[in-house]
N, C-alpha and C positions, 0 to 999 in steps of 0.2 A: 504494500500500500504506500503512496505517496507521501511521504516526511508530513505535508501541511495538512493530508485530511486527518490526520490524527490529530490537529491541534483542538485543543475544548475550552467551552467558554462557559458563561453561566445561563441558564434557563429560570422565570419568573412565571407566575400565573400571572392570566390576562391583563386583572388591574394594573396597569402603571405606577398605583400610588403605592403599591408593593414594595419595596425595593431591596426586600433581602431573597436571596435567589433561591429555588426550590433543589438545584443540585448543578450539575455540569452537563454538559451533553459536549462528544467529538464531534467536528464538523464531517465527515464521513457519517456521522447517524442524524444529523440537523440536514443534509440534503437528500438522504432517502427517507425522514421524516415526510419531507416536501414532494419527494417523488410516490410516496406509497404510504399514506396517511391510513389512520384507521378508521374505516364507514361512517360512523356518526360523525368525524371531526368532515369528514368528504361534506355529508348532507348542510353542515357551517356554513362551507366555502359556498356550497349553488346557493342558500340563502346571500350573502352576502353580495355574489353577483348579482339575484336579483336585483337588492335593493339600490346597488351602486345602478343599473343599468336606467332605475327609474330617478335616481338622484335622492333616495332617502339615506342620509348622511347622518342621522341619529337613530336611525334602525341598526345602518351598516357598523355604527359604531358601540353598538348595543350589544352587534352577534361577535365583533369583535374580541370583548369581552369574555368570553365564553373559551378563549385560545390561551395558547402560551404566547408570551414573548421572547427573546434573547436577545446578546448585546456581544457579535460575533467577531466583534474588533479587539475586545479586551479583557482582561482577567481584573476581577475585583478582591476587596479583603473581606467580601460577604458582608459587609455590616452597611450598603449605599450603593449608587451605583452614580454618584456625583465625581466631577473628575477627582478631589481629595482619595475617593477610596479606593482608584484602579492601583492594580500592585506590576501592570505586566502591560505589553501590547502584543496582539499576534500579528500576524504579519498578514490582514486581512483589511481592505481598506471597502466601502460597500458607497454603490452607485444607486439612484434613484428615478426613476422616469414615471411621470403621472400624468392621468387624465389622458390617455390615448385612446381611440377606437381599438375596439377590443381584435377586430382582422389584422389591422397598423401592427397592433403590440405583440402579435405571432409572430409577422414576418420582420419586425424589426429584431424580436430579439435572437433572431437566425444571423439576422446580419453584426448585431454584436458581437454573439461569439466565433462567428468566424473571422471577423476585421482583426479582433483584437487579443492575441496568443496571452496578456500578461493575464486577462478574466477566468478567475477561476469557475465560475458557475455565473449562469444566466437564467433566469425563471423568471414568471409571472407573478403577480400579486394576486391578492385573495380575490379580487374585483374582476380579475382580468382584462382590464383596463390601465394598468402598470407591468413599470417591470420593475426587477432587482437584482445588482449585478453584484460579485463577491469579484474584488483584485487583490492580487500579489502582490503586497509591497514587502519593503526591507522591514526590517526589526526596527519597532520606533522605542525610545527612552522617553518621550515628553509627547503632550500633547501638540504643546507648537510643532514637532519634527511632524506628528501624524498629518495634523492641518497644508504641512507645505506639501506630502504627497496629492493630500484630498486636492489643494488648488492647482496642482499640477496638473494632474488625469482633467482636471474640473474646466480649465481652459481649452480644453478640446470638446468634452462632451456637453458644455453652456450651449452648443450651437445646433445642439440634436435635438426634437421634436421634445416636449414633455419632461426636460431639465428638471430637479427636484434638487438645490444644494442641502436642505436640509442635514443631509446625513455628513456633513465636514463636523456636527459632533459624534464621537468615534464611543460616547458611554446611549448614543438613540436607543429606543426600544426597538425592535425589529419582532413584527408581530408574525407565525407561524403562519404559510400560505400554501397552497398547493396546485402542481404543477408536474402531473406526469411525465410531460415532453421537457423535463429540467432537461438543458444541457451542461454538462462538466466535463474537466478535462484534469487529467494525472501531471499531466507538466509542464503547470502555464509558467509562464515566465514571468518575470519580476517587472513591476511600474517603478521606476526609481527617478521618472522626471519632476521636478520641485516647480514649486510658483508661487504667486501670492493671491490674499483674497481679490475674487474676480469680481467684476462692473466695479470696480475705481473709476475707469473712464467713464463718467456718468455726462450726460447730454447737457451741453448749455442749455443753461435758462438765462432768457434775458436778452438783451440785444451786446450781440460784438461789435467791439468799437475796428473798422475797418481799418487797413493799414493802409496808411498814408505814403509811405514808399517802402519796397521792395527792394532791396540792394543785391548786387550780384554775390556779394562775399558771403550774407547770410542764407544765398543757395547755394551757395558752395559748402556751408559749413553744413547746413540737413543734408547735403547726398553725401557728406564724408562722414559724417553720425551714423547714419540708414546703413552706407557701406561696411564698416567698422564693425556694426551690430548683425550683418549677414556670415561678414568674415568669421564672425565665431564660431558659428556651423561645424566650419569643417574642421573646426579645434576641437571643439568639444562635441561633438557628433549626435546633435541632437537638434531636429530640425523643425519641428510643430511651432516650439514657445519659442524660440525665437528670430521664426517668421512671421506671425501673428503678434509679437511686439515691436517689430518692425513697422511691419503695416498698419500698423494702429497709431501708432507714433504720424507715423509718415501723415497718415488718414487727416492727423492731428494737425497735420502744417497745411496741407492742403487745405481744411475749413477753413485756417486762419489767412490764407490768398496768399501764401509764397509761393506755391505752387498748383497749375490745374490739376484736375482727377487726372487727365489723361497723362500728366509727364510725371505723377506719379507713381501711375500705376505702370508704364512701359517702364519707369527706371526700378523701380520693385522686381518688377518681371528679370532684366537685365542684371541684375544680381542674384536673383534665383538662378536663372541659366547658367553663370559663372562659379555658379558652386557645386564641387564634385560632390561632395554628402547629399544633395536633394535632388542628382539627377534618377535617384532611382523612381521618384514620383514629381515629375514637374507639374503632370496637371493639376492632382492635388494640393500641390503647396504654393499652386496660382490662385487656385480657385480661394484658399484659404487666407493669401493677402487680400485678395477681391472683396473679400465680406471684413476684413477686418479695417481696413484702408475707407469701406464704407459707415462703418463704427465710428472709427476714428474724426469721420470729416464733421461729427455731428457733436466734438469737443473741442474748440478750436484751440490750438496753444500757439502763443508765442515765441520765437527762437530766442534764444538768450545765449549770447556767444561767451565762453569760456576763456 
């Protein structure tokens, strides 16, 4: 059996307001918990769809109730499950997507776990109208170490249908669901890209004061910034976060009229092609400046030369 499904964490009955845990469970028997539930807990889950399908949100939270919960990120000292009392982290970091069309939420989360080798398991929520994703991360020591994995993987999947940050706290309750068609895998591979908390760049409000001149030196100095920040790639070989803080940046000068969309996005482009680390997916990591350069244009910043 794989090192990580042997890892065990704590189990709680339903109520949340519980918080000392009823014993441990492996994650090997929490995911065929979820794959092979026993009958009565099955008849739960169709209740719970139903209710979710017609929008009754204090029924569904009723039969909720009725479940276990776990908290599969962490080990505790049994007596809370507040961050004070965690004694451990396991090296599980958990993803969240809501309010989908319950067809959408099948075939999407086919495409999750095939896109993505680090996700340890992929399933449905009780509604069928979510999903829930289990990743591989390194061994954390602190909560902040956990949170910069969470915001890492998080600036990729913000951009997916039905984003839930919620779960960057790593002590959430995570309520029992079920989900025959679980997918998992024996040897996902490790997330270990970091980042910070995501929508920082939040949208002006207000009116920007336009710029009065443009000088050639302060474009010189954003395309040797933008440049600089490409060149890292291929240092450090990691090309999502920071092409997408590039482009966001960049998105950033453009609102503020140093430069049009279009000479930013061809000189974006133009540094993607010139880097050997992101030739292996260029349309993806155009596509990916493309939305984030459109982000970007709707916070305008100022260049301030150094």
């Amino acid at each position: 059996m794989s090192n990580y499904l042997s890892t065990t964490f704590d189990y709680y009955p339903a109520n949340i307001a519980i918080t000392q845990p009823l014993g441990q469970i492996s994650l090997h028997n929490y995911l065929y918990a979820i794959k092979h539930p026993k009958p009565h807990i099955v008849e739960i889950f169709k209740e719970i769809e139903k209710a979710s399908l017609v929008g009754d949100k204090k029924l569904k939270s009723k039969l909720k109730e009725r479940l276990f919960y776990f908290t599969p990120c962490i080990k505790t000292d049994g007596l809370g499950r507040c961050y004070d009392n965690i004694t451990e982290w396991n090296q599980i970091l958990i993803l969240d997507f809501d309010n989908l069309e319950p067809e959408f939420a099948v075939d999407f989360k086919e495409y999750l776990f095939d896109t993505y080798s680090c996700f340890i398991a992929v399933f449905l929520s009780a509604s069928k109208c979510g999903i829930k994703v289990l990743v591989r991360i390194p061994k954390c020591s602190s909560v902040e170490e956990f949170k910069s994995y969470f915001y890492g993987i998080a600036s990729e999947m913000q951009y997916y249908k039905g984003w839930d940050s919620s779960s960057k706290n790593c002590s959430l309750p995570n309520f029992l669901t079920y989900d025959p068609d679980l997918r998992y895998r024996l040897d996902a591979t490790v997330w270990d890209g970091v980042g910070i908390q995501i929508n920082e760049c939040k949208e002006f409000e207000g009116e920007f004061e336009p710029l009065e001149d443009v000088s050639e030196e302060d474009i010189t100095g954003i395309k040797l910034l933008l440049k600089r920040m490409i060149a890292k790639i291929d240092v450090e070989q990691s090309g999502h976060i920071l092409v997408r803080s590039a482009s966001l940046l960049a998105g950033a000068y453009c609102g503020a009229g140093y430069l049009s969309y279009e000479e930013v996005r061809d000189y974006i482009f133009e540094l993607i092609d010139g880097s050997d680390y992101l030739q292996k997916s260029l349309r993806t990591y155009k596509k990916t400046a493309e939305q984030m350069i459109a982000v970007g244009i709707t916070s305008p910043l100022k260049y301030s030369r150094i």
